[in-house]
FIBA-101053 format. One record per residue (C-alpha): x, y, z; residue in three letters. Coordinates in steps of 0.5 Angstrom, whole numbers, plus 500, padded with zeros to 3 digits. Example, Ala and Ser with C-alpha at 12.3 -4.5 7.8 and 13.67 -1.06 7.14 Angstrom:
REM FIBA-101053
525491516ALA;527498514SER;
END
This chain:
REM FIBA-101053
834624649UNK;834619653UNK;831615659UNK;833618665UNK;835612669UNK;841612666UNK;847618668UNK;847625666UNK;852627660UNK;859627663UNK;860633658UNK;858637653UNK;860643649UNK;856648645UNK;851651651UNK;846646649UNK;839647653UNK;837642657UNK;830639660UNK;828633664UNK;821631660UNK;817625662UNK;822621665UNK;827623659UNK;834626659UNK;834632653UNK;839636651UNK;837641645UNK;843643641UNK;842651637UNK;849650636UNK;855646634UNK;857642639UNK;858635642UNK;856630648UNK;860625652UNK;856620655UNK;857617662UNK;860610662UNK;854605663UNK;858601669UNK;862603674UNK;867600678UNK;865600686UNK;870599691UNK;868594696UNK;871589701UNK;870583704UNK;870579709UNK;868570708UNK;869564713UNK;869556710UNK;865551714UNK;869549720UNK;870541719UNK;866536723UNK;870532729UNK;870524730UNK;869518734UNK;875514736UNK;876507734UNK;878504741UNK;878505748UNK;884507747UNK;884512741UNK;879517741UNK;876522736UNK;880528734UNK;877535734UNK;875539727UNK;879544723UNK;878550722UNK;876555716UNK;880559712UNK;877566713UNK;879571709UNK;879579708UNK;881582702UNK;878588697UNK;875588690UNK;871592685UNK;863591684UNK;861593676UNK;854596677UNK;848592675UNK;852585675UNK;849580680UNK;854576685UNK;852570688UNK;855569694UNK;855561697UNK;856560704UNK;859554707UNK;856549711UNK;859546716UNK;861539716UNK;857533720UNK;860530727UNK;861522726UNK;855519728UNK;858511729UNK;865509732UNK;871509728UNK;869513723UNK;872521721UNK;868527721UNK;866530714UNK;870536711UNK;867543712UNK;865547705UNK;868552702UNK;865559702UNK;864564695UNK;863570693UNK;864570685UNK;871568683UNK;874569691UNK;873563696UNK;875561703UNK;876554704UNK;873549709UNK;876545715UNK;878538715UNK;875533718UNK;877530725UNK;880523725UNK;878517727UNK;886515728UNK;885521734UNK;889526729UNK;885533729UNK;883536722UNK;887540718UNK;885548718UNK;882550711UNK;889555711UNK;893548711UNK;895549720UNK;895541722UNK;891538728UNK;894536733UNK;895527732UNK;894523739UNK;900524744UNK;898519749UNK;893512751UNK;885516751UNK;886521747UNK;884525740UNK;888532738UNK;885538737UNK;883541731UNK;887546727UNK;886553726UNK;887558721UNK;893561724UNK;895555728UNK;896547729UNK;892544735UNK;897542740UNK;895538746UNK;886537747UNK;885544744UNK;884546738UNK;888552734UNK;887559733UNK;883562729UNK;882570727UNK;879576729UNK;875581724UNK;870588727UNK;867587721UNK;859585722UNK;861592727UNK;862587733UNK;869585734UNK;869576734UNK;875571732UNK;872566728UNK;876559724UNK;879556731UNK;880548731UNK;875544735UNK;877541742UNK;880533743UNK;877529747UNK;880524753UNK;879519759UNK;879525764UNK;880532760UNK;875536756UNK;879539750UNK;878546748UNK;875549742UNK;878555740UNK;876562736UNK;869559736UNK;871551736UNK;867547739UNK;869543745UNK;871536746UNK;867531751UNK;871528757UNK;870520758UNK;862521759UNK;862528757UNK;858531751UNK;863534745UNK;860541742UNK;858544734UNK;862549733UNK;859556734UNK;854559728UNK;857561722UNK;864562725UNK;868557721UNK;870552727UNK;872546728UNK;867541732UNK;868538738UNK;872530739UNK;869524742UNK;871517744UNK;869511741UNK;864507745UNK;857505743UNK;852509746UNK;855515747UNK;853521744UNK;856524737UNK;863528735UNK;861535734UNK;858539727UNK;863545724UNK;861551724UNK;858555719UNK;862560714UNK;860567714UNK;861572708UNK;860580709UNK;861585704UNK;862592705UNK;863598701UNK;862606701UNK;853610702UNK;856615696UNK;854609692UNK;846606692UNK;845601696UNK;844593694UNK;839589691UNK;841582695UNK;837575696UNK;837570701UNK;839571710UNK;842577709UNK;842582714UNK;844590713UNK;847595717UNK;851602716UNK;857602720UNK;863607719UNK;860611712UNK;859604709UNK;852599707UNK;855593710UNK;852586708UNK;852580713UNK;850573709UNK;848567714UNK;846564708UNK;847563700UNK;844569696UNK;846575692UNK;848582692UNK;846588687UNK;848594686UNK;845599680UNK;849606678UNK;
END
């Protein structure tokens, strides 16, 4: 006998007779036979979806040279295989801060994990007016002109002029949302745009934007001068798992939120935690 939290035999021969007593499995030979057991762990098909932190933007270092506009994050969507019983700690990347003091860049974005896969955050925007690089290496946009900072890049695309570069596109929290955009320039008369969840940069008096929320984008730029108001934070990084309801569902720890879309249990982490699934 054995405790019946664990599977049924997987086989048997030799017609044993079985009962379930007081929370026990029991298979009762009159004969000659044998017993094969399930395994203890099993292997659960699942896929992911995780974002970096977007990188933060900066301040000029000139009323000639404005701040360039952060990277985007890396975002990744891939499969792989949760063992039962095993804990994963999942890590969700913050974004990186806007500048707060003139001719000074932003800070990067942190990476986000699950396990051993990670998503890369965004470079900062710099003070020299070069957009940060994307978290997938995609370069931002350097100053094309007096007055101006260049977009971030995105995680499919350079910045090119004010705006920041494309990001990427997922349905997987059941909504269909891009995220990983680079963060807007700024310049004397424009307010760069943000793309795929970048923030957007500020015009000479404007006021730049943080990248929107566990999306992985870059921060909107601002120019130099004192007294004006701070480059733009990069947005937070994501991580969605998801795998089939024939398999139990999860334990999980930290800002999650769980939905069942389309036959699987799917796990949005807005924060660092961990996830469990028992055989």
């Amino acid at each position: 006998r054995y405790l019946d939290d664990l599977p049924l035999a997987k086989a048997t021969t030799g017609n044993p007779v079985y009962t379930n007593v007081d929370g026990y499995h029991i298979y009762t030979f009159n004969n000659d036979g044998s017993i094969e057991f399930a395994p203890l762990v099993i292997q659960i098909p699942a896929e992911y979806f995780l974002v970096g932190g977007g990188g933060g933007a900066s301040k000029g270092t000139s009323t000639q040279v404005y701040g360039g506009g952060g990277g985007g994050a890396e975002g990744k969507t891939g499969s792989f295989e949760i063992s039962s019983g095993k804990v994963y700690a999942v890590k969700v990347g913050a974004g990186g801060l806007g500048s707060t003091t003139n001719a000074t860049n932003g800070t990067p974005g942190e990476d986000s994990s699950i396990d051993y896969i990670v998503a890369k955050g965004g470079g900062q925007g710099n003070a020299n007016g070069v957009g940060g690089t994307s978290g997938t290496g995609y370069p931002g946009q350097s100053p094309f002109g007096q007055y101006t900072g260049g977009g971030g890049g995105g995680a499919t695309g350079n910045g090119s002029g004010y705006t920041g570069g494309a990001g990427v596109g997922s349905n997987f929290t059941g909504s269909s949302l891009r995220y990983c955009g680079g963060g807007g320039g700024s310049s004397d008369g424009a307010s760069g745009s943000g793309t795929d969840g970048g923030g957007n940069g500020a015009a000479q008096y404007g006021v730049p934007t943080d990248g929107r929320a566990n999306s992985g984008g870059g921060g909107g730029s601002s120019r130099w001068e004192s007294g004006r108001t701070s480059a733009g934070n990069g947005g937070s990084g994501i991580a969605v798992i998801r795998y089939p309801t024939t398999y139990k569902p999860a334990t999980i720890t930290g800002s999650v939120t769980q939905q069942i879309i389309g036959g699987n249990y799917v796990y949005v982490f807005t924060d660092d935690g961990t996830i469990k699934v028992s055989r």
